[in-house]
N, C-alpha and C positions, 0 to 999 in steps of 0.2 A: 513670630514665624517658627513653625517645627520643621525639623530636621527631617531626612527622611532614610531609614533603613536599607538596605538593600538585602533579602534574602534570598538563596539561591535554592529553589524549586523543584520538584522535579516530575515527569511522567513518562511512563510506561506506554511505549508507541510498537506494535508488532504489526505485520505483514501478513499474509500465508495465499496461495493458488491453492481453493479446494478441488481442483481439479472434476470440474461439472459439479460439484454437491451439489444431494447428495447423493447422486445416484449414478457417479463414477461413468458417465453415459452420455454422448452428445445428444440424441433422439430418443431414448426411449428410458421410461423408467424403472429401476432396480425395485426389486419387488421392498413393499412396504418396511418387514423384519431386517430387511436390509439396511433401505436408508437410514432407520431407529441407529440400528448396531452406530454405522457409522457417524451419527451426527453424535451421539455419546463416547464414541473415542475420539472424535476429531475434537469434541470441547476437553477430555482428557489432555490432549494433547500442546491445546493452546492454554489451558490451566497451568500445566508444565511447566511453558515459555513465561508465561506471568509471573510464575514461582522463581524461576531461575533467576532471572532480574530483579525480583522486587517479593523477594522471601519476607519480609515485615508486613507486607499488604499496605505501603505508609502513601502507595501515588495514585495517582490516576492516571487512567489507562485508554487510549484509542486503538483502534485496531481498525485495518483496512486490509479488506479482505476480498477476494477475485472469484468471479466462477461461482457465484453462487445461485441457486435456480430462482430464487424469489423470496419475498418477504416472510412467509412461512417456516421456510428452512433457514432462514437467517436470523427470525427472533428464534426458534426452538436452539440451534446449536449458541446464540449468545446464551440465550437463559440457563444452558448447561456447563455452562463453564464455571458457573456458581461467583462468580467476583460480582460484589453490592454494588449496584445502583449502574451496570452495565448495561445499557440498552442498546438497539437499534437507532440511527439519530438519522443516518441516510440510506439510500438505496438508489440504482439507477432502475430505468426499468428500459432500456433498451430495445426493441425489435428486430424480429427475426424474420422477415415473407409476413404472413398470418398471424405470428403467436407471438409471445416476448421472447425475448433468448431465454438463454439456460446460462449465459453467461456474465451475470450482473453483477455492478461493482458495489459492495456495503463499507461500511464506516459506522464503528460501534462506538461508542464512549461513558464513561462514569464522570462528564462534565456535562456542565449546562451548556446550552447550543441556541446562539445566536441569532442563525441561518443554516438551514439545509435546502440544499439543490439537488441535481444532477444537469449534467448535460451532455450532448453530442458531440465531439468535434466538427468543427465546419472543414467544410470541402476548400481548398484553396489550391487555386493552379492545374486545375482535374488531379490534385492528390486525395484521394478518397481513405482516410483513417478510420479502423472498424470504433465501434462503441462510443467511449468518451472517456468521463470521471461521476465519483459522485460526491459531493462538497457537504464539509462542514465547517462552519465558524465555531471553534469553540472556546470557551471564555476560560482561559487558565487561571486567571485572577481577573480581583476589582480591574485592574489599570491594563489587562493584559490577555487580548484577544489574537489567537492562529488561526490562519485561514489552513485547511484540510482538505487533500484530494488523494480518492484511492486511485489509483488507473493500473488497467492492462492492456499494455500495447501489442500493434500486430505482431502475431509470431513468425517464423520461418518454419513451421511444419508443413512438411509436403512439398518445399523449396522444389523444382528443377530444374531452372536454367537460374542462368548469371542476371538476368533479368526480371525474374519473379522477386530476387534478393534485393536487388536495389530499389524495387518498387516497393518493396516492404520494410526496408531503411527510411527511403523517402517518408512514409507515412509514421514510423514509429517519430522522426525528426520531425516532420509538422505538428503531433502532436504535442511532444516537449515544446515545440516554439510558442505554441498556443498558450501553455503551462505558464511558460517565461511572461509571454505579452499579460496573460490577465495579474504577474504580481508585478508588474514595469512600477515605481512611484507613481502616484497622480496626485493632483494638485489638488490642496484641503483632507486629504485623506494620508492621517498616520500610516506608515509603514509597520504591517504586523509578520509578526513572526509565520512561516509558512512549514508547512509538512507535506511533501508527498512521496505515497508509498505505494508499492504493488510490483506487479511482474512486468519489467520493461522488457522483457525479451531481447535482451541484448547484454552481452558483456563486456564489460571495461576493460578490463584485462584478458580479454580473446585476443584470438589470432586477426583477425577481420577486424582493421586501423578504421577504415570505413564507421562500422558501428561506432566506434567512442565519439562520434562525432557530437552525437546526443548529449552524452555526459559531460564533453567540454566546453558544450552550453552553459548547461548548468552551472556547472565548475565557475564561467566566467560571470554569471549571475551571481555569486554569491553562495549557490548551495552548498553544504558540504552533506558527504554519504560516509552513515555509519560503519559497511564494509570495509572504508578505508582503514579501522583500528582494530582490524585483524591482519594475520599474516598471510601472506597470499595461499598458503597451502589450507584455510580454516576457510573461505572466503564461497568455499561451493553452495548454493543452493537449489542445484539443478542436477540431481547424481546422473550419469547417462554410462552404460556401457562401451557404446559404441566411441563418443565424445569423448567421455569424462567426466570430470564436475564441473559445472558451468554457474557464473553468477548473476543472475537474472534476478533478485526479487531485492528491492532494494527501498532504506528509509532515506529520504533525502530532508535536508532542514536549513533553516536562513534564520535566523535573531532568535536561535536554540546552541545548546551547544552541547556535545556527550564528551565524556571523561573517561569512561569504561566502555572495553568492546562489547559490541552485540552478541547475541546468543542466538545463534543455530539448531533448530530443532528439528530431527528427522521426527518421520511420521509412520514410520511401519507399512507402508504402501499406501496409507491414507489416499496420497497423493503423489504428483509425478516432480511436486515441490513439496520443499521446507521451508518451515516457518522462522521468520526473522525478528526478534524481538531487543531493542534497544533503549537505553534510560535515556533522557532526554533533558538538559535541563536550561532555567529559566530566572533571569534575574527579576523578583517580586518586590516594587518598593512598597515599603509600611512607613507612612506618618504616623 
């Protein structure tokens, strides 16, 4: 009988809201020369986040990403970020009335993949939560498979009563429960490590007790969020005048574990967020 190793692993897990990529637009699109410009700074820019983290180029990397208009502008700006063997692995494709949104959630990676999905969230209770996630299984090692979900939950733009806010709590919270139930244990099925990332539109450390409700789910799931190993004044990734800096975009993880704070990347106006990029890591046994 051999022994067995345990070495400790690790990968390159980043976030970012490209804010409609890429053509900065709910409805209509930014002339050609434009979108180009920007999907080549906005892969500058998560090149960056990659660098910052993982200056040797020695891990692999997922990246979950919001807002993006479709599978076009999703393989073009992964392909520009130039990191080997990064691909596309999911995409949602969501609906909008007639046409797909503009709002779709991807999921890159330089691992092998399992399974890729997307899905909706279901309707429960007449709580209607917009979009969904989009999934990937990806195989960190031989023995050692994470289930992956990017998600963007409902926002509170355009809020005007006390009552559009709590209906939009409600649905950001079914969502996360949703989250919660599909990694609950089940029976015959190992427990795998899990990931999910993206703009939950809400933050933990707000004024509004209400919203952490989401995250003390989590919390009592098991999750733990990157953010936490920064100090509350580094924690913005939502710059706002009026507000402030608010913490919306966040990496959550269960049978991972980080050691060093994540890195915060402004975008030059890329976007109306920043990119969040954290090391990640993973116990790998070798017989």
């Amino acid at each position: 009988m051999h022994g067995a190793m345990l070495l400790l692993a690790g990968i390159v897990v980043g976030t970012w809201n490209g804010n409609w990529f890429p053509s900065g637009r709910a409805e209509h699109r930014a002339h050609p020369d434009v979108e180009e410009a920007t999907s080549f700074a906005a892969a500058k820019m998560l090149a960056t986040g990659l660098e910052a983290v993982d200056p040797a180029r020695t891990n692999d990397v997922i990246l979950c990403l919001n807002e993006i208009r479709g599978p076009r502008a999703a393989s073009n700006l992964i392909a520009r970020i130039g990191r080997s063997g990064l691909r596309l692995v999911s995409i949602s494709a969501y609906r909008r009335r007639d046409r797909f949104d503009q709002q779709q959630d991807v999921i890159a990676a330089t691992l092998p993949v399992a399974e890729a999905h997307w899905c909706k969230w279901k309707v429960v209770k007449n709580i209607f939560p917009p979009r969904g996630y989009a999934f990937a299984a990806v195989i960190l090692a031989p023995a050692v498979t994470a289930n992956v979900y990017a998600v963007h939950l409902k926002s509170d733009y355009g809020v005007t009563t006390p009552e559009i806010a709590s209906a939009n709590r409600e649905k950001r919270s079914a969502a996360v429960s949703q989250l919660i139930d599909a990694e609950r244990p089940k029976r015959f099925r190992p427990l795998r490590p899990v990931i999910i990332a993206g703009d939950m539109n809400a933050d933990k450390w707000g004024r509004n007790e209400l919203s952490r409700e989401l995250f003390n789910a989590l919390d009592k799931n098991g999750f733990s969020d990157a953010l936490t190993l920064l100090p509350p004044d580094r924690r913005g990734t939502h710059p706002s005048r009026r507000y402030g800096n608010s913490a919306l975009d966040y990496i959550f993880f269960r049978g991972l574990s980080a050691s060093n704070p994540p890195r915060i990347i402004p975008n030059e106006g890329l976007s109306d967020h920043y990119a969040v990029f954290a090391l990640l890591e993973f116990h790998n046994s070798i017989r």
